[in-house]
MIKOLPA-737573 format. One record per residue (C-alpha): residue number from 0; z, x, y. Coordinates in steps of 0.05 Angstrom, whole numbers, plus 5000, padded with zeros to 4 digits. Layout:
% MIKOLPA-737573
@n: NUM; Z: Z; X: X; Y: Y;
...
***
This chain:
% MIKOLPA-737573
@n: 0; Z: 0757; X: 1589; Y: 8469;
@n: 1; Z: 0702; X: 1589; Y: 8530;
@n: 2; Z: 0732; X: 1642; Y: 8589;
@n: 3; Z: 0726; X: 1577; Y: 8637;
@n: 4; Z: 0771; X: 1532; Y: 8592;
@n: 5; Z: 0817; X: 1603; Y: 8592;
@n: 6; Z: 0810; X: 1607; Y: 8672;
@n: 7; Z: 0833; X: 1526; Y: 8681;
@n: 8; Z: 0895; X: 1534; Y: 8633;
@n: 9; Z: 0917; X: 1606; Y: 8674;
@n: 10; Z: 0909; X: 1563; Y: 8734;
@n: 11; Z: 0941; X: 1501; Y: 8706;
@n: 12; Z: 1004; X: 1543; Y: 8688;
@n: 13; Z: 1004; X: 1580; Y: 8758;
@n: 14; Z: 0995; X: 1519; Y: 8794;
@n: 15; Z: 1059; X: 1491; Y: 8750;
@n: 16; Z: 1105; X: 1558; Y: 8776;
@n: 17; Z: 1078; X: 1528; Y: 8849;
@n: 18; Z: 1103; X: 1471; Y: 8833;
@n: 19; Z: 1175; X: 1491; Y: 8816;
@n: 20; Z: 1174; X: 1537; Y: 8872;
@n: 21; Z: 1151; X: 1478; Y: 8920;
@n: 22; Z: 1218; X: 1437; Y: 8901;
@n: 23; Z: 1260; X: 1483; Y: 8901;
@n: 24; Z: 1243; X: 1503; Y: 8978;
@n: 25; Z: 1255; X: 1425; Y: 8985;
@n: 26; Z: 1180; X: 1405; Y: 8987;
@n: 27; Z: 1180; X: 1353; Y: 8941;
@n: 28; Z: 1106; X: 1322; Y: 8960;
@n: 29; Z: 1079; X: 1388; Y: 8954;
@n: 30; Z: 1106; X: 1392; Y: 8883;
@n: 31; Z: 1080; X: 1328; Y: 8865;
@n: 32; Z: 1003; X: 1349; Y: 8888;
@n: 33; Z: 1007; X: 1420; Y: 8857;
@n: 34; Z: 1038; X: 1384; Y: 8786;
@n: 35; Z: 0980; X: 1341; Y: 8796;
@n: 36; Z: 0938; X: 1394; Y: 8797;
@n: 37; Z: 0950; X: 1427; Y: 8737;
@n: 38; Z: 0940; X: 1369; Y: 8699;
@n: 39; Z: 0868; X: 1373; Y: 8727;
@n: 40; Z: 0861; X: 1446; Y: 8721;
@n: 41; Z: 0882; X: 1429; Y: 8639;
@n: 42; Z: 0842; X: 1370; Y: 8624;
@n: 43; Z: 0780; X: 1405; Y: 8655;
@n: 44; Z: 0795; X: 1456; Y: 8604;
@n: 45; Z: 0802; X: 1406; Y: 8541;
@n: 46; Z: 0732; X: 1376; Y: 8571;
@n: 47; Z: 0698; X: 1438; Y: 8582;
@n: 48; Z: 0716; X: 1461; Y: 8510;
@n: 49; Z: 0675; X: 1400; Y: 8482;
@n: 50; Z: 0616; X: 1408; Y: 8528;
@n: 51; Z: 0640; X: 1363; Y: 8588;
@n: 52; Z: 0626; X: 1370; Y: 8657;
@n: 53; Z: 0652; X: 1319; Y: 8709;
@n: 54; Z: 0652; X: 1328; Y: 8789;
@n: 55; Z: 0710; X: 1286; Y: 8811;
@n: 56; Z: 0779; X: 1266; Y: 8802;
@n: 57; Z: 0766; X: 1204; Y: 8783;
@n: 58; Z: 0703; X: 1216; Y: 8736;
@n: 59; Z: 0745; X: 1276; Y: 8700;
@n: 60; Z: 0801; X: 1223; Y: 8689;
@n: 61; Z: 0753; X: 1176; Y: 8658;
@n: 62; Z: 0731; X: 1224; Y: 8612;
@n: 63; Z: 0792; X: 1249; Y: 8589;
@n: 64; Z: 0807; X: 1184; Y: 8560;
@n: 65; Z: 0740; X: 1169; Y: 8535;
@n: 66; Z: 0735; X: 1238; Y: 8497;
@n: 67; Z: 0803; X: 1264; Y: 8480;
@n: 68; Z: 0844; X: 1197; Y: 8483;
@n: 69; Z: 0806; X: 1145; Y: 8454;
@n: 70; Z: 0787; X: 1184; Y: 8393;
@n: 71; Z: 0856; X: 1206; Y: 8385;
@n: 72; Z: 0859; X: 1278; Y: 8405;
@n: 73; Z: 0920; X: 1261; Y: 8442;
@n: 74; Z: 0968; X: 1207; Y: 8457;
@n: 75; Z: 0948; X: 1151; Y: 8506;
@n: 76; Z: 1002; X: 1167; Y: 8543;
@n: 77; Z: 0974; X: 1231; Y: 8563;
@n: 78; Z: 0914; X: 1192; Y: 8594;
@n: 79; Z: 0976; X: 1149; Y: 8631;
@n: 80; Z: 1014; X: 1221; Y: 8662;
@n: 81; Z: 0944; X: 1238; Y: 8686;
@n: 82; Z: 0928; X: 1177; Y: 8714;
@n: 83; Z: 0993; X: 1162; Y: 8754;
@n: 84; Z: 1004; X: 1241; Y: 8770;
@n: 85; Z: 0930; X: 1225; Y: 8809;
@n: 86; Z: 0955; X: 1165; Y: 8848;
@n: 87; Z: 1019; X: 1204; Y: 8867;
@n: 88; Z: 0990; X: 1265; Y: 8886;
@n: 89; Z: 0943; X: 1217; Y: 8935;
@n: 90; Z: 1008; X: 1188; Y: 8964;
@n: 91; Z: 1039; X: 1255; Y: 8974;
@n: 92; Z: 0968; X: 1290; Y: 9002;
@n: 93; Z: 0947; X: 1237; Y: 9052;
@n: 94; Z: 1004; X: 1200; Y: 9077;
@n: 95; Z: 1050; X: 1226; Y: 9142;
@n: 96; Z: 1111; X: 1205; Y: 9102;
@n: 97; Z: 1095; X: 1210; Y: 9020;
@n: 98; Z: 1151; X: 1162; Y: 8992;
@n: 99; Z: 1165; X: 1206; Y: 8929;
@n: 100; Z: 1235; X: 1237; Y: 8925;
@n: 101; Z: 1255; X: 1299; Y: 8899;
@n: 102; Z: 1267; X: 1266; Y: 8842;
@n: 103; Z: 1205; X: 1231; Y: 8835;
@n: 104; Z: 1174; X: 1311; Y: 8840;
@n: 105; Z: 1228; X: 1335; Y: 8783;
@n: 106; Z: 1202; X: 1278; Y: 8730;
@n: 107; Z: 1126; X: 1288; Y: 8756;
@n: 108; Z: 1143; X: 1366; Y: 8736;
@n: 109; Z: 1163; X: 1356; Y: 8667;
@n: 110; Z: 1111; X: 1305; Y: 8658;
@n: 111; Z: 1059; X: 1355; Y: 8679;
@n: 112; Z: 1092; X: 1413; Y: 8641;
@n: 113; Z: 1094; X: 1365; Y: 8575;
@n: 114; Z: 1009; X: 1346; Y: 8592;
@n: 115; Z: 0984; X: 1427; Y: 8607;
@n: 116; Z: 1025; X: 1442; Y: 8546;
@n: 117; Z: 0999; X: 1383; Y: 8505;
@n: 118; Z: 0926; X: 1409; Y: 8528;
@n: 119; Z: 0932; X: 1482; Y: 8518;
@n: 120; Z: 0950; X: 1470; Y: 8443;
@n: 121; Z: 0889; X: 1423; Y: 8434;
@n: 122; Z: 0841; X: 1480; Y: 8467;
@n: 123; Z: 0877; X: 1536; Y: 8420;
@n: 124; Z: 0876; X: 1492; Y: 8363;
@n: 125; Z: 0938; X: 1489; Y: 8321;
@n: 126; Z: 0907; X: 1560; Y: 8287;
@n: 127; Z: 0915; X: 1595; Y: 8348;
@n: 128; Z: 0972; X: 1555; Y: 8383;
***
């Protein structure tokens, strides 16, 4: 495994404890945008493991379904979680009053939990899983 695609899943998973910690302390947005981010933080590192590079949120979300989805590296519905974690985590970053309950942030959690994990096993491979 590369030491970046190492650094993104440590921070995935760190960002993932923030998350928790943000809901519990009855920040639900918060959680949202930090669950968010370690989706990011993991499919950088299933990218950067095959050679890929992207600059933004949206290009990085494009690729992940062009290189690891469409061929079938993972589920489609992977490529969904990341997508929809993205638009939520825009709600909960740049509006006064983010409309996602805590809820909303518990199901967002496990999604994102289900996705790092999900990512972390295809960078390992299943030999070192």
């Amino acid at each position: 495994m590369r030491a970046e695609a190492q650094l993104h899943l440590n921070r995935a998973a760190e960002l993932l404890d923030v998350a928790r910690e943000n809901l519990e302390h009855g920040h639900p947005a918060d959680s949202v945008s930090r669950a968010y981010y370690a989706m990011f933080h993991a499919a950088t590192a299933v990218l950067l493991e095959r050679g890929i590079e992207r600059s933004s949120h949206g290009a990085l979300i494009s690729a992940f379904s062009e290189y690891i989805v469409k061929p079938g590296l993972l589920d489609k519905r992977y490529h969904a979680s990341l997508r929809r974690a993205f638009d939520e985590r825009s709600d909960s970053d740049y509006f006064a009053s983010p409309r996602g309950t805590p809820d909303d942030a518990r199901e967002m959690i496990l999604e994102a939990e289900e996705f790092v994990a999900a990512c972390d096993r295809l960078v390992r491979g299943p030999e070192r899983a």
